[in-house]
Steps between C-alpha positions, in 0.01 A plus 500: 500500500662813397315836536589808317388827569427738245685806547775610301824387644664846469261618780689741709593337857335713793763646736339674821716681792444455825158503646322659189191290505428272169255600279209293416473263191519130456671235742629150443354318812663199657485273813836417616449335857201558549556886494359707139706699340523734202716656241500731276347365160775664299749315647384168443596356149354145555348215705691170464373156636778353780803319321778422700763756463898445490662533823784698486781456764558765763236680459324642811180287602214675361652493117326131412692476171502615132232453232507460101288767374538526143875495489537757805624349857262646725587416863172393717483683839292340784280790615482345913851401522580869361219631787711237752246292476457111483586381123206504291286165488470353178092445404300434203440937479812578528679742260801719328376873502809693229530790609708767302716710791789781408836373415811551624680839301413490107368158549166565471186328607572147611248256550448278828290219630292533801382171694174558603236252646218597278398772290132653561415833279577778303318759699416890421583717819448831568769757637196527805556120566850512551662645864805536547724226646493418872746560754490150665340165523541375101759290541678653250748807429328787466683595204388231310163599488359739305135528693240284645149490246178478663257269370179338589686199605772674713842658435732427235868561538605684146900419473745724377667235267802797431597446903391153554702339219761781481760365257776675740374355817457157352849500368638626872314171661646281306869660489422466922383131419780455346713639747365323802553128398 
């Protein structure tokens, strides 16, 4: 099962500094232990059914391995190790969310995986929906999200995919990794 989205592929990343609050528009909703989450529908280039990445060696925990996707290694990032969470479980919902984050100098866009335990929706939020991030009791850095959606259901936590799969941070966990064994 492979789902593409149809937006052009030249859409321009999002970038917000720190605590503007995100504007409305539409979401990528997904359950990842038993929590829902959301992202920003312009990041997400695709939906991918589970196939077993590539591990890699010494790579920090929450990097699950590399993925094929037409001709580009795309490395697979487990979204609750990288929260310091318990690894992912594997079930029969359970997908590959490519998401397209800022590269590293002239790079460009590069394209990651994101583990997730199901996705739900594409939802259409309004800037009214959306408060800003709390101060405590997420579990999570506050810097990795982007604002908390209110919905009939309850809260979604919107992620700031820049901060939570920061190419720079990633690359100083696993040079640490590395380090420590």
């Amino acid at each position: 099962m492979t789902t593409a989205l149809a937006h052009p592929s030249s859409a321009p990343a999002l970038q917000l500094s720190g605590n503007v609050p995100p504007a409305g528009g539409q979401y990528l909703t997904f359950t990842l232990q038993n929590e829902v989450y959301g992202l920003d529908i312009l990041r997400v280039r695709e939906i991918l059914e589970y196939t077993r990445p590539t591990t890699v060696p010494m790579m920090p925990a929450f990097v699950h391995g590399v993925i094929n996707l037409r001709g580009n290694v795309v490395p697979v990032i487990d979204l609750a190790q990288r929260f310091g969470r318990a690894p992912t479980e594997l079930k029969p919902r359970t997908c590959i969310v490519i998401i397209e984050v800022e590269g590293e100098g002239d790079g460009g866009p590069m394209s990651i995986g994101v583990l997730v335990d199901a996705v739900n929706a594409v939802l259409d939020m309004e800037a009214e929906q959306i408060e800003p991030p709390p101060s405590f009791g997420v579990g999570l850095k506050q810097e990795f999200i982007r604002g908390m959606a209110r919905t009939e259901s309850g809260f979604i936590i919107l992620l700031d995919v820049g901060r939570v799969l920061s190419v720079e941070d990633m690359a100083g966990l696993a040079q640490a990794a590395t380090i420590a064994a």
